[in-house]
C-alpha positions in Angstrom: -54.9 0.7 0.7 -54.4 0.7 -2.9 -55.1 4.1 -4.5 -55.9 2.3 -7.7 -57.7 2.5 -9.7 -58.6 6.3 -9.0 -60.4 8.6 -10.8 -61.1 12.8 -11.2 -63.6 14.7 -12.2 -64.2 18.1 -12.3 -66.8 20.4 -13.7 -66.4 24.5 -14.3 -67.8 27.6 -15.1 -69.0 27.9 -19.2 -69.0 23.9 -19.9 -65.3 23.3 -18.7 -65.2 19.9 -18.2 -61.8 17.3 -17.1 -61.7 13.8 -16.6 -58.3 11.6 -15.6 -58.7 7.8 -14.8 -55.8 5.8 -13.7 -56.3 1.6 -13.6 -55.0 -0.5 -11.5 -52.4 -1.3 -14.2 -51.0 2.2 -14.5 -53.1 2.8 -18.1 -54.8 6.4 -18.1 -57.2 8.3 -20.3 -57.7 12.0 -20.0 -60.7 14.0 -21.3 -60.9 17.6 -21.3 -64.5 17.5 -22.8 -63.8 19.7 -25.5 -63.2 17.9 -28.2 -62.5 20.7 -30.7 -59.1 21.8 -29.4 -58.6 18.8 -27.2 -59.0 15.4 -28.0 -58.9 13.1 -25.0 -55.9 11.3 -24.8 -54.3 8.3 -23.0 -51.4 5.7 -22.6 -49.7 4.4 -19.6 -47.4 5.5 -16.4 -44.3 4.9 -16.1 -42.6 3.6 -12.9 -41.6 7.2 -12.1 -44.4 8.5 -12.8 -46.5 6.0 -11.1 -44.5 5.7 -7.7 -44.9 9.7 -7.4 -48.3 9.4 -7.8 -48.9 6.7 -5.2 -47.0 8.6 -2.8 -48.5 11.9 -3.4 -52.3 10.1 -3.4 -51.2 7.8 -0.5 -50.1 10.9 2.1 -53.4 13.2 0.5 -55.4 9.5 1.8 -53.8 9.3 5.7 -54.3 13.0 5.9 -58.0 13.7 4.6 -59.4 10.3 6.0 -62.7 8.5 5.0 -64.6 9.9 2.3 -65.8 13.3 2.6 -68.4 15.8 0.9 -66.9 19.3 1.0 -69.9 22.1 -1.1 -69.4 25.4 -2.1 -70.9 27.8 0.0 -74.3 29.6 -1.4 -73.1 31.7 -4.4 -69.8 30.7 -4.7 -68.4 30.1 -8.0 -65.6 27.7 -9.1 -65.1 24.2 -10.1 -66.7 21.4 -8.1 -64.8 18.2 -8.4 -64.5 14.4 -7.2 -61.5 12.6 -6.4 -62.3 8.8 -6.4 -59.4 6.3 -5.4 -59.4 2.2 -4.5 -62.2 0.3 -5.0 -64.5 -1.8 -2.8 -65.1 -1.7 0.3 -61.5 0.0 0.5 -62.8 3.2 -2.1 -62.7 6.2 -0.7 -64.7 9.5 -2.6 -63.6 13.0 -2.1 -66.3 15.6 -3.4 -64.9 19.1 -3.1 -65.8 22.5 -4.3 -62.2 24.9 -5.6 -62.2 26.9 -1.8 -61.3 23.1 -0.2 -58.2 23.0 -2.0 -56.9 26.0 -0.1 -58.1 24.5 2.9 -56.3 20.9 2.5 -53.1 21.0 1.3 -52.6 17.0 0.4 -55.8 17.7 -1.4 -54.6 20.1 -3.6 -51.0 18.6 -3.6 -52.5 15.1 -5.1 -54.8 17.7 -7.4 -51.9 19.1 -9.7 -50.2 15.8 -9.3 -53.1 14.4 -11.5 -52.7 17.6 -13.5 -49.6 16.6 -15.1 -50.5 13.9 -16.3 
């Protein structure tokens, strides 16, 4: 399965707001949603860059399975986020809440891999 082309998404507390799309041909865009101290940006992997992030998305895929819904428990505060990757028939969707990232290591491992970029 091809991880590309993936996307994340994740929404906070007080209009925090973070977007990271990666094509299929290694081209990314990042928006942080706040425009005023950070303007989205974008540009392209580099083979490094992109191979670590296939195998870091690739083992988080084999280990969390089919797509998955994973909501905050009543009262619980935190991001909630979505982790898209492939398309078709082949896409699998990740919706998490921040507590799931504790719980799922590859999660959270494929997370701040996205993070750096």
């Amino acid at each position: 399965m091809s991880i590309f082309p993936l996307s994340y998404r994740v929404v906070g507390q007080d209009d925090y707001m973070l977007e990271i799309a990666v094509g299929t041909d290694g081209g990314y865009c990042v928006n942080c949603g706040d425009h005023t101290s950070h303007e989205p940006r974008s540009g392209t992997l580099d083979k490094t860059r992109r191979a670590k992030l296939e195998a870091v998305m690739g083992r988080a895929v084999e280990c969390l399975g089919q797509s998955w819904t994973s909501p905050a428990p009543e009262g619980a505060e935190g991001f909630n986020a979505e982790l898209a990757l492939g398309e078709g028939a082949a896409r699998r969707v990740f919706r998490f809440w921040e507590g799931a990232l504790g719980e799922q290591p590859e999660l959270e491992a494929a997370v701040r891999e996205l993070e750096v970029i």
